[in-house]
Structures are given as structure tokens and as C-alpha cells.
C-alpha positions in Angstrom: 0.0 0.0 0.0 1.1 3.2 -0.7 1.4 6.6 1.3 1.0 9.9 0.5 2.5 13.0 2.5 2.9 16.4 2.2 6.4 17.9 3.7 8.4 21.1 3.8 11.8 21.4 2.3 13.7 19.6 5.3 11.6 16.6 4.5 9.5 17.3 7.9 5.5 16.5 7.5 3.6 19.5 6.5 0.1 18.0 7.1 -1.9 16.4 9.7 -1.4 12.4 8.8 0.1 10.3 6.1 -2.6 9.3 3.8 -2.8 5.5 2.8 -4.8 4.9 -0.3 -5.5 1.1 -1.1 -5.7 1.4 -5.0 -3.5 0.4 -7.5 -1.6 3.2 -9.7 -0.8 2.1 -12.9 3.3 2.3 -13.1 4.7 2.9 -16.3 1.2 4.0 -18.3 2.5 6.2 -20.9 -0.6 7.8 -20.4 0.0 9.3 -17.2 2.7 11.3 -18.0 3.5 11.8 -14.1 1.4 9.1 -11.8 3.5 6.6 -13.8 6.8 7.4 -12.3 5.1 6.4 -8.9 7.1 4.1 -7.1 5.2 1.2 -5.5 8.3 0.0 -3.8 9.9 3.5 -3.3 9.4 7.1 -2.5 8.4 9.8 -5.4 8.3 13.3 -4.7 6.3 15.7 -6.8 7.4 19.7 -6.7 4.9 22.4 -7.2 5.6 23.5 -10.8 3.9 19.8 -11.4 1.1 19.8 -9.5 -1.3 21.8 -12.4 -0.1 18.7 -14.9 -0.4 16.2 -11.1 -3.5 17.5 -10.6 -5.1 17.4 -13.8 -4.0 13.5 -13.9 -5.2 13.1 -10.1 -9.1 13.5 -11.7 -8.7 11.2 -14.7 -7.3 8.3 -11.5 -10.9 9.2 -9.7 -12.3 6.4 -11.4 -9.6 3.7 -9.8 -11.5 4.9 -6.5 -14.7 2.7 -5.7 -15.1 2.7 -2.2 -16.3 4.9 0.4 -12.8 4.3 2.0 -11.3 5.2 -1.3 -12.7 7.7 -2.6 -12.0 9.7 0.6 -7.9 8.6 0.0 -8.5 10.0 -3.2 -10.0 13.3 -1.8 -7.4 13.6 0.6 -4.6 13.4 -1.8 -6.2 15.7 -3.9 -6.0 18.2 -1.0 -2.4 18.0 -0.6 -1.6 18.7 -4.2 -3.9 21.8 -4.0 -1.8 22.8 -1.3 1.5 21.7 -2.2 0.5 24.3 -5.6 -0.3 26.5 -3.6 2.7 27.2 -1.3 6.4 27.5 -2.0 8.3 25.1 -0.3 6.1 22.3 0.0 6.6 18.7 -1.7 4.2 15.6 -2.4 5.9 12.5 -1.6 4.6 9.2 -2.4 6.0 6.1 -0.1 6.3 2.6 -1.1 6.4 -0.6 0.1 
């Protein structure tokens, strides 16, 4: 399962909690010009000059989310990149397995 977390620039968390989302990304779709180069065994970290493109992947991956449990992952990841655009400083890291 993979985490996402929203830090400053000495790697410190920035939010409240790590979210955990239990769906799948699909690694290495061509499609998904950034999602892809998540790590499910590894960290990723997304900057804020990506999270327009992040975001405008992040609503095409709404469908992967089924369940009440997450859809609300989903919706909570979606919140840190809004943030992590919105501030200087601020990163998106994904942790894997």
C-alpha cells in the first residue's frame, strides 16, 4: 500500500497524517505522464511547478476509486496537491512498500 504526504523542504511533514490509499496506480502507463513514475516500492516526490499537470491526472485516477474508504484517500490526496501548488516550499511524496 502506498502513502501519500505532504512535507516542507527539510523533509518534515507539513500535514496532519500520512494518507494511505489502497488502489493500485498504474506504473509505467504512458498515459499518465507523471502518476506513472510512482514508485510502488519507493518514494516519489512531486514539486509544485507539477502539481497543475499532477492535478489534472489526479481526476482522470478518480475512477480507480470505488469505495467509500477510497474515494476519501482519493479526496485527501487531492488536497495536498492543491496545497503543495499553492505554497512554496512544499513537496508531495509518495512512499512505497
Amino acid at each position: 500500500m502506498i502513502e501519500a504526504r505532504l512535507q516542507n523542504e527539510s523533509g518534515r511533514p507539513a500535514g496532519s497524517a500520512d494518507i494511505r490509499f489502497p488502489f493500485s496506480i498504474p506504473s509505467a502507463d504512458p498515459a499518465f505522464r507523471l502518476l506513472c513514475y510512482i514508485d510502488p516500492s519507493g518514494d516519489t516526490v512531486f514539486n509544485r511547478l507539477q502539481m497543475e499537470d499532477f492535478l489534472l491526472e489526479w481526476q482522470k485516477a478518480r475512477t480507480w476509486a470505488r469505495t467509500p474508504e477510497e474515494m476519501e484517500a482519493w479526496s485527501g490526496i487531492e488536497q495536498l496537491a492543491r496545497k503543495c501548488r499553492e505554497e512554496v516550499h512544499l513537496y508531495l511524496r509518495f512512499i512505497g512498500d
